[in-house]
C-alpha positions as CSV (number, residue, x, y, z in Angstrom):
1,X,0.0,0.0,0.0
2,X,2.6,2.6,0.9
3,X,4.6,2.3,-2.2
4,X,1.2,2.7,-4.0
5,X,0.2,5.6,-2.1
6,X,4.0,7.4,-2.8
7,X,3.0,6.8,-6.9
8,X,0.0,8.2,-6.2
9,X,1.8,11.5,-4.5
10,X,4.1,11.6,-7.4
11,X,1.2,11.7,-9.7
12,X,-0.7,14.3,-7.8
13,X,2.7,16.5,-7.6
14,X,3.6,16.3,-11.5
15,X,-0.3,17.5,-11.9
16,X,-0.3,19.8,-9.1
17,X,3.3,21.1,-11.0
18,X,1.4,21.5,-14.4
19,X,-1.6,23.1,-13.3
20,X,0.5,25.5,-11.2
21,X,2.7,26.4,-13.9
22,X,-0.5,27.0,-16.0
23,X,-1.8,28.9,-13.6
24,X,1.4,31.2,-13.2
25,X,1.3,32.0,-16.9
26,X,-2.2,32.6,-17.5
27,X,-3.9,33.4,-14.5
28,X,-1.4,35.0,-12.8
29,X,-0.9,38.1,-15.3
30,X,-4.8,38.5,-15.1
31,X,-5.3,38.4,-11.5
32,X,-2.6,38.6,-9.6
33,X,-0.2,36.1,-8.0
34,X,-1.9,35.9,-4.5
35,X,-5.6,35.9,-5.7
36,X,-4.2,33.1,-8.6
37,X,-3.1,31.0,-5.8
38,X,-6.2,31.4,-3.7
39,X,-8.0,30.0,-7.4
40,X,-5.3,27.3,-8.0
41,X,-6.0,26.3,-4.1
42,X,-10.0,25.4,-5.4
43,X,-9.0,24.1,-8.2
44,X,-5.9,22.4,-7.2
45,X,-7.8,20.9,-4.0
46,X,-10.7,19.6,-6.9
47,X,-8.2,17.8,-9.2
48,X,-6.9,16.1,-5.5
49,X,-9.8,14.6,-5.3
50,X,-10.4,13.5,-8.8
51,X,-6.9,12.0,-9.2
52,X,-7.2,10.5,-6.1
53,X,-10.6,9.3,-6.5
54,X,-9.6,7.4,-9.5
55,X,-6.5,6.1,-7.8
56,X,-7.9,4.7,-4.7
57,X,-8.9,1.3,-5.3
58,X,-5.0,0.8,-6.8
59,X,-3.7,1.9,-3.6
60,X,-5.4,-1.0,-2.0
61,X,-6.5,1.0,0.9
62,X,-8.1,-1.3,3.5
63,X,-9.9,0.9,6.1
64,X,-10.7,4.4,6.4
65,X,-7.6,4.9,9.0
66,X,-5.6,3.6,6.1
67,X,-6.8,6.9,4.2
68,X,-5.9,8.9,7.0
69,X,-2.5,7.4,7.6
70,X,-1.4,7.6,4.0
71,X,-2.9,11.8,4.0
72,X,-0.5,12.6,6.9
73,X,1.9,10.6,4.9
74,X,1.6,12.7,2.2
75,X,0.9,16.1,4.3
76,X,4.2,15.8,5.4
77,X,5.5,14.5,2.0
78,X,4.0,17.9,0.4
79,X,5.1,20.4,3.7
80,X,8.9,19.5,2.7
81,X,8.5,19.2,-1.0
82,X,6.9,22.8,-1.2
83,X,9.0,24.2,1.5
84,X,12.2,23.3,0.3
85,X,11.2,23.9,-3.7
86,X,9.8,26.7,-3.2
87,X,12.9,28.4,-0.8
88,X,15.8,26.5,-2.1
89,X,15.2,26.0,-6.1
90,X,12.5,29.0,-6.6
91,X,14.4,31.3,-4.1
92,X,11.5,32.4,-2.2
93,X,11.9,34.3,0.8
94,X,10.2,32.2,4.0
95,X,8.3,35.2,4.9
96,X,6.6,34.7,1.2
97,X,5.1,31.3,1.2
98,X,4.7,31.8,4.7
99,X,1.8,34.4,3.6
100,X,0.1,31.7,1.4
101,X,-0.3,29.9,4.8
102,X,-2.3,32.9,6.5
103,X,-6.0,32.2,6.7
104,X,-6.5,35.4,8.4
105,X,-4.8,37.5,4.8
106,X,-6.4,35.1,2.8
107,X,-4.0,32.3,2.0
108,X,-6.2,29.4,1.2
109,X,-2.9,27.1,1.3
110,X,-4.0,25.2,4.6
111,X,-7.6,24.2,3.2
112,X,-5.6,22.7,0.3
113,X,-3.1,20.8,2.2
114,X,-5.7,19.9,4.4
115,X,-8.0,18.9,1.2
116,X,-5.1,16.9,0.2
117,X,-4.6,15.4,2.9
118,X,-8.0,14.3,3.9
119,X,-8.4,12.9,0.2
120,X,-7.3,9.2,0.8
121,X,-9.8,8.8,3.5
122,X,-12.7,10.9,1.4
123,X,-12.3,8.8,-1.5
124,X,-12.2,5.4,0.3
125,X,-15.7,6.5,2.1
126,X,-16.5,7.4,-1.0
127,X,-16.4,4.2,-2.9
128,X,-17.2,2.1,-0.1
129,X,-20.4,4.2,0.7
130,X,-23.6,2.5,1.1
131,X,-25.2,4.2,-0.2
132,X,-25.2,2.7,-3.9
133,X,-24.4,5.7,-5.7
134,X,-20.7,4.5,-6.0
135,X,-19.1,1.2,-7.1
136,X,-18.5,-1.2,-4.6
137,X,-15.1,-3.0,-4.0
138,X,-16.7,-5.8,-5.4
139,X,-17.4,-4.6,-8.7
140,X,-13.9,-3.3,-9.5
């Protein structure tokens, strides 16, 4: 499961990389960087789920604490990633992505990572709901 759920963070960060630089060259002239990266928070948090979604049952997740191990997993995968790409490769100050992390000025970047990390665990109730509306283990 957890070399699974690392492919499945890999995937999610190669997206995550497009649709950020997409963002930075077409959104970000238009609107501004902070208010582009409050957008590519919603957006970025709805391909999470999507890619994730889709990736579950591959991951072989067995229990809903599964979902919530492998989402701090990757919480804390993400934290460094960003943290050090972002200061070390991109040359951002700390006091700069910091900013992204303040609720109370509008950084959405919390809901994301918490979005993120809460998506293992959303889409394993999600498939194994039921409710019906979803496709049991069973039928995969």
């Amino acid at each position: 499961m957890w070399g699974r759920a690392v492919a499945v963070w890999l995937l999610v960060m190669v997206v995550e990389f497009v649709h950020g630089t997409l963002r930075w060259f077409f959104l970000r002239p238009r609107v501004g960087d902070f208010r582009s990266g409050q957008i590519g928070v919603i957006t970025g948090s709805l391909l999470f789920l999507l890619i994730v979604y889709l990736c579950e049952p591959r991951m072989k997740l067995q229990s809903a604490g599964d979902g919530l191990s492998v989402g701090a997993l990757w919480l804390v995968l993400t934290l460094a990633f960003e943290w050090s790409l972002g200061h070390y490769i991109a040359g951002r100050s700390w006091e700069n992505m910091a900013a992204e992390y303040n609720l109370w000025r509008g950084g959405l970047m919390p809901i994301g990572l918490a979005v993120f990390a809460l998506s293992p665990w959303i889409a394993y109730r999600w498939r194994n709901s039921s409710g019906g509306n979803f496709r049991s283990r069973g039928a995969q």
